[in-house]
N, C-alpha and C positions, 0 to 999 in steps of 0.2 A: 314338280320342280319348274318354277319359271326360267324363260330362255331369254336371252339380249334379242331376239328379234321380235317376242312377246313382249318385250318391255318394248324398245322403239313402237312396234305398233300403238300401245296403249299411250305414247307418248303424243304420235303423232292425231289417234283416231280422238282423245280427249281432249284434244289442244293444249297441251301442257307448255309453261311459259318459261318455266327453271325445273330445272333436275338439283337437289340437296343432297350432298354424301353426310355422312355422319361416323363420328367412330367418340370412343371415350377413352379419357385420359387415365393415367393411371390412378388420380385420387377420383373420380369416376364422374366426371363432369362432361357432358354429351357436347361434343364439337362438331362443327359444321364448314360447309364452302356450298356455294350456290353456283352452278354453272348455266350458261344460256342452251338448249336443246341443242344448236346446232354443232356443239361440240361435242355431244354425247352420239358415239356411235358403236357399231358391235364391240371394239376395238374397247374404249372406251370402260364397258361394261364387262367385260369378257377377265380383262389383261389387267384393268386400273390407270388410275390417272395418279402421276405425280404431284407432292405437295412439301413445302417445308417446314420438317420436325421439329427444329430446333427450337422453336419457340414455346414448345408446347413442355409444360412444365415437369422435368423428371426425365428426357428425350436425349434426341440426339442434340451433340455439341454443333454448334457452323460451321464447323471445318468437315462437315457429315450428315449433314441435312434433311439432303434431298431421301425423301419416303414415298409408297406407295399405298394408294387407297382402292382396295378391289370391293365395289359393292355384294354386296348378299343379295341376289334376284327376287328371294321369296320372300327380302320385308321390305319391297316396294310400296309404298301407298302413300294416299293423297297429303299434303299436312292440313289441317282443319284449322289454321289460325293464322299463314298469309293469306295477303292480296291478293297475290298473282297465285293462280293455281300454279302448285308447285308440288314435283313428286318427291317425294326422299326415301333414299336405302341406308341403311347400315352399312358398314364397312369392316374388313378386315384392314390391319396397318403388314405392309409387304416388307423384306430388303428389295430395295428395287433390281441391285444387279443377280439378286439369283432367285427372286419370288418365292421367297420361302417367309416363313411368321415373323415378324417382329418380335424379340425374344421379350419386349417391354410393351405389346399389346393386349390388352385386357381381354379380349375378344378371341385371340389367337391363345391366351392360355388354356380359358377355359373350354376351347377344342380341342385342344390337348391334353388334355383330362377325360375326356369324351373318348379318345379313343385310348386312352389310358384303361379305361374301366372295362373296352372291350379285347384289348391284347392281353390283358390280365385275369382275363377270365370269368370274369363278375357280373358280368351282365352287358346289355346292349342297351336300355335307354334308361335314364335317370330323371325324375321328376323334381321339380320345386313348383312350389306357390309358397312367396312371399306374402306379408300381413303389412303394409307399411303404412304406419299413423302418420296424421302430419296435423300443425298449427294453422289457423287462419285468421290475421287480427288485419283490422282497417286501417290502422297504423305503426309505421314501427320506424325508429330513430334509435341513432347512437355517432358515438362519438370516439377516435383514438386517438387523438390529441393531446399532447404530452400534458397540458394543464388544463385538458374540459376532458375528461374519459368519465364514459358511461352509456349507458343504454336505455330506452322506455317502447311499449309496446302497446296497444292497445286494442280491444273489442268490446263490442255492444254487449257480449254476451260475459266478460269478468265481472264477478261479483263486486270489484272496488268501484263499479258503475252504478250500484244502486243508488244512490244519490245525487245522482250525475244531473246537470237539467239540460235537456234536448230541445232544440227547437220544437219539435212536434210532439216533444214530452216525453217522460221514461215510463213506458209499459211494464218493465216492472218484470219481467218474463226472462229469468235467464236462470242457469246451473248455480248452484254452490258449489263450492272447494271438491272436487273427485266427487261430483254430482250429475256430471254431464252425460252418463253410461243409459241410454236408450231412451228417453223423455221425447215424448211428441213434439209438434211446436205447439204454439208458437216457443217455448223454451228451448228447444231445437229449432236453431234461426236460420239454418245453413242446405233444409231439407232439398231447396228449388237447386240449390250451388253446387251441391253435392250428385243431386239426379243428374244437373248436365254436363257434369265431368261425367258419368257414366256414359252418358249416351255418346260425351265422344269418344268415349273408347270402346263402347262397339261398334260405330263409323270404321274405325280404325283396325277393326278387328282382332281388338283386346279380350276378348271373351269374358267382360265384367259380371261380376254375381250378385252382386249387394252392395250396401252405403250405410252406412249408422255415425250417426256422432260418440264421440269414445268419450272418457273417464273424466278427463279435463275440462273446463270452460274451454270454450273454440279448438278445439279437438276433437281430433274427423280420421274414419277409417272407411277405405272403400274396397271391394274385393274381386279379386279375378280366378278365373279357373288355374287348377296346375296345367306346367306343363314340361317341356324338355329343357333341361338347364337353358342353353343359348336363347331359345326363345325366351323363356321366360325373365333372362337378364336384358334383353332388347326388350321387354314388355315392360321390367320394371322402371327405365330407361323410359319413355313414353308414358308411363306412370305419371312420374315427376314433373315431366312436360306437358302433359297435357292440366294438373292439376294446378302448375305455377300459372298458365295462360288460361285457364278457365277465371281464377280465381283474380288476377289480373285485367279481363274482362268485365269481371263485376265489382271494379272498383277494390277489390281486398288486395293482398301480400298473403302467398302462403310460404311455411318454411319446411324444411326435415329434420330441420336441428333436433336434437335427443332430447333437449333438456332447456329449451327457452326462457321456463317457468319456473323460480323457488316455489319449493313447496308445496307443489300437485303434481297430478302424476307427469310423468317425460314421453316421447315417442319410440316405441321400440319397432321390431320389424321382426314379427315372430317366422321362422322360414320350415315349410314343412318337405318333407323330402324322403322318397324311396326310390328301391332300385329294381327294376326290371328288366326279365331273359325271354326269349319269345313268348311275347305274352303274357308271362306270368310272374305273378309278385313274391318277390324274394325277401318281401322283409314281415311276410305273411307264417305263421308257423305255429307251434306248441308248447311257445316256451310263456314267460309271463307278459299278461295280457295280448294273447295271441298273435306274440313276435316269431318270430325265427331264429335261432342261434345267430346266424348271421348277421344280423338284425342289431343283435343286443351286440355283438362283437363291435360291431359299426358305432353304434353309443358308445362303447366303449375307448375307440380310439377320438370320438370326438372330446369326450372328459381330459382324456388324456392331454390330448394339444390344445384345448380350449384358450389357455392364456396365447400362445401363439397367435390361434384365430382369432382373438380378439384385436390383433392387429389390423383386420381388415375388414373385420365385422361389425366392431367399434372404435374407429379409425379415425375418430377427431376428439380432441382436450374436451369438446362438450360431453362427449358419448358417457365417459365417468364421474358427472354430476348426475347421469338419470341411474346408473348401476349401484344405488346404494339401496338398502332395506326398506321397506316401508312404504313404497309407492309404486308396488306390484312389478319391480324390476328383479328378475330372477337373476339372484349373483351365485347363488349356490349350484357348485356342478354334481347333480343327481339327477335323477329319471322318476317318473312316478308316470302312472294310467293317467292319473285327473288332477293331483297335487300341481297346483299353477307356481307353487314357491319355488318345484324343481326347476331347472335351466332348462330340461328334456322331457316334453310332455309325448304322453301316447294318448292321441286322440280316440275316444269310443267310438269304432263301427262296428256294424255286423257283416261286414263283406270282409273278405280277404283280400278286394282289389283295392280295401283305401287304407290299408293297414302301412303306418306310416310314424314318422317321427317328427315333432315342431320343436325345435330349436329356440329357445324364446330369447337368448340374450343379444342377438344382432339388432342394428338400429339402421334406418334408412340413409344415413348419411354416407354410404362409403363406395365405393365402387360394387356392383353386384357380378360383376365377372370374377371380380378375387372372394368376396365374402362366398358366394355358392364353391368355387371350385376349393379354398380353403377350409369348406365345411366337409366335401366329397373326400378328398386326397387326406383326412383326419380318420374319414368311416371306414375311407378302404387299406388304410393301415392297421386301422383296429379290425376289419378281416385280415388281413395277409397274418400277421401277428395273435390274430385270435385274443386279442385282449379282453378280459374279463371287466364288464361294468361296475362290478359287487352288484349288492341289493337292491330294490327299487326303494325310494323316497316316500313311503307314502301318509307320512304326518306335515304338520305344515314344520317346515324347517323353521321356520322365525321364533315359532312357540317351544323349541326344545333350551335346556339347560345350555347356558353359554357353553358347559366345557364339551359336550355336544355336540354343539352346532362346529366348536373348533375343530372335530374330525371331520367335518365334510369340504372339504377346497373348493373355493370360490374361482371367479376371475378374477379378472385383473382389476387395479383401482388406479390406472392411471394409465394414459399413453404412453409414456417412457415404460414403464413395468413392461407394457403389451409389445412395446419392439424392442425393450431388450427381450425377452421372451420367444420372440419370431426369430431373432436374430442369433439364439443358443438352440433352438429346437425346429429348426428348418427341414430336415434331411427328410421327416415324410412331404412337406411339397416337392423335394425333385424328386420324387419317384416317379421312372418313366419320363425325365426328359419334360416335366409339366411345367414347376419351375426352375430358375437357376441362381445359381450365388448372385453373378450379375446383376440381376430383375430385382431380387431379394434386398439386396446392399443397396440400391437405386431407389428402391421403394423406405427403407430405412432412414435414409437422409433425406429423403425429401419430406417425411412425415415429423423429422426431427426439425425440421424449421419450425412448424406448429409447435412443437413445444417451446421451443429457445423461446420464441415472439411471445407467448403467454406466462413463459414464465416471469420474462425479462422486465414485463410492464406492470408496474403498480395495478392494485385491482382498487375500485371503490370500496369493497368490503375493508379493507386495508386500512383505509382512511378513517371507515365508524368505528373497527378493532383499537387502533394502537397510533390515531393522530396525537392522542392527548396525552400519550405516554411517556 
């Protein structure tokens, strides 16, 4: 555990120029303030420093502003993309007159759930590792302009480029349609872009695993080790960031969006996750494909809430263009060993310590402090409750007779679906005080502005549909 008198040292012995606090907003957008070193002191680090909320989207009103930001000691490090060496923490958001959580901090929930899982019995540490794809095109443009709306995007590596004529000529080297899935280069164009987002996130002490180009033209997946929820939602957090500023760096635009692309495959954010008691794995056991009752319970309550969770797991109007059939997006809520069509995969190991659960229908786009702790407080209702999964999945679901496949429940196919949803089946997030109506109805209306604005606005499709009507 680092100490404010280890950080001031490391402040003063490296010459550091700015101190960067940082915390995420509710729709999960990483914020920041830069202050000069000499106002950072034990006090500073220890207590926090004042800031005002209100501006911050989903917050406090201005007549109730003023917040507090208390960094996290132990994810101080350097940022690998200013000028000026600059150190930055993470942050908890405080009430300032009584230094207790922010009941609308992202970061402050899902410590509360943390210790939710260990006054309840369950275990002492919880794992995730996140899978999260993302786009990378050299150009992109759009427009919302009540008489020019529209959008175009572009990469060297989309097939509609074969024809294209380059100054230096077209080589001729790229993916076809959900062809992109592990080709060397030079068809894989991205291999140098990709290694040096990894390197800087082991700089940063991201603990990165691997990099492959994914399914789509200009579609890219890079990997990190598991680890304890909060780190691992401040890692994914750093993810993002380092991948928009790598990518940025070399002249590209990267996105998270679910679903940029008609027509091939979308981004999803497959999230794996177990629970551990001293030491030892709890979702390790007897039962099918060497789970735990507990284990399959936890499936359990995740099927169960799943449309709720999709509120925050798939938390933007795009997230439900990539969740339809046919482009390897698991909409069906079932479990299977190796079956990819299930929503709930069980990875093959031969250890009992990586015996685990991947969640496949989350997408990068949403706050990762609510999607992991919305995914947890779903498992650990289907333990309390003991909910039964049924069966496991293990044909492809897409291949069964329509009237079939109509017994197996899906998610959601739409943001409005997914918070009304949240908004009738809430009561396992407060258990234990984790969430509240408050946070809940706050996060509801602000997610409801995204729909109104998308509904509200002519779409282009619109226009090729039913101009001539």
């Amino acid at each position: 555990m680092a100490t404010a008198k280890e950080i001031l040292a490391k402040i003063k012995e490296e010459e550091i120029e700015y101190v960067d606090v940082r915390f995420t907003d509710m729709r999960g957008k990483l914020q920041h303030v830069t202050f000069d070193p000499a106002l950072v002191d034990e006090e500073f680090l220890t207590d926090g420093t004042m800031f005002d909320g209100s501006s911050i989207a989903g917050w406090k009103a201005i007549n109730e502003s003023d917040m507090k930001l208390r960094p996290d000691l132990n994810s101080a490090n350097i940022d690998p993309f200013y000028q000026q060496k600059t150190l930055f923490l993470f942050c908890d958001v405080l009430n300032p007159d009584t230094n207790t959580p922010y009941n609308r901090d992202p970061r402050s929930i899902a410590k509360a759930a943390l210790n939710y899982v260990k006054s309840a019995g369950v275990g002492d540490t919880v794992f995730f590792g996140p899978e999260a794809e993302f786009f990378i095109f050299d150009d992109v443009r759009w427009s919302t302009a009540p008489h020019d709306t529209g959008y175009s995007f572009d990469s060297t590596e989309l097939p509609a480029n074969t024809n294209k004529a380059y100054p230096e000529g077209n080589m001729g080297h790229r993916p076809g349609p959900k062809g992109g899935y592990f080709p060397v280069n030079p068809v894989d164009s991205a291999q140098d872009l990709r290694g040096e987002m990894l390197s800087v996130m082991g700089e940063l002490g991201m603990e990165p695993e691997k990099h492959h180009h994914e399914v789509a033209p200009a579609q890219h997946e890079l990997g990190l080790k598991f680890s304890d929820l909060i780190t691992m939602a401040d890692r994914l957090q750093l993810y993002k960031y380092v991948v928009h500023n790598v990518a940025a760096a070399y002249g590209k635009t990267a996105t998270f969006m679910a679903k940029p692309m008609f027509a091939d495959n979308g981004s999803g954010m497959h999230v794996h996750q177990s629970i551990w008691n001293e030491g030892k794995p709890l979702f390790a056991g007897d039962k099918y494909a060497g789970l735990s009752q507990q284990c399959l319970w936890y499936i359990g309550g995740i099927i169960k809430h799943a449309k709720a969770i999709n509120a925050f797991s798939n938390s933007t109007t795009n997230s439900y263009k990539r969740l339809v059939p046919g482009y390897e997006a698991p909409v069906k809520l079932a479990y299977s060993a190796r079956n990819r069509s299930a929503s709930i995969r069980i990875p093959h190991t031969d250890s009992p310590k990586g015996k685990r659960i991947e969640v496949r229908f989350p997408d990068p786009m949403g706050n990762p402090y609510l999607t992991f702790t919305a995914l947890l407080m779903a498992g650990l209702d289907g333990i309390a409750n003991k909910i039964d999964p049924g069966g496991p999945a293990d044909k492809n679901l897409y291949d069964l007779p329509p009237r079939e496949q109509k017994k197996i429940p899906e998610v959601c196919g739409s943001l409005r679906e997914a918070l009304d949803a949240l908004d009738k089946d809430r009561g396992f997030l407060k258990a234990g005080g984790v969430f509240d109506d408050e946070f809940i109805d706050a996060y509801i209306e602000l997610k409801m502005e995204e729909v109104a604005r998308l509904q509200l606005h002519p779409h282009p499709v619109e226009f090729d549909m039913y101009y001539k009507c």
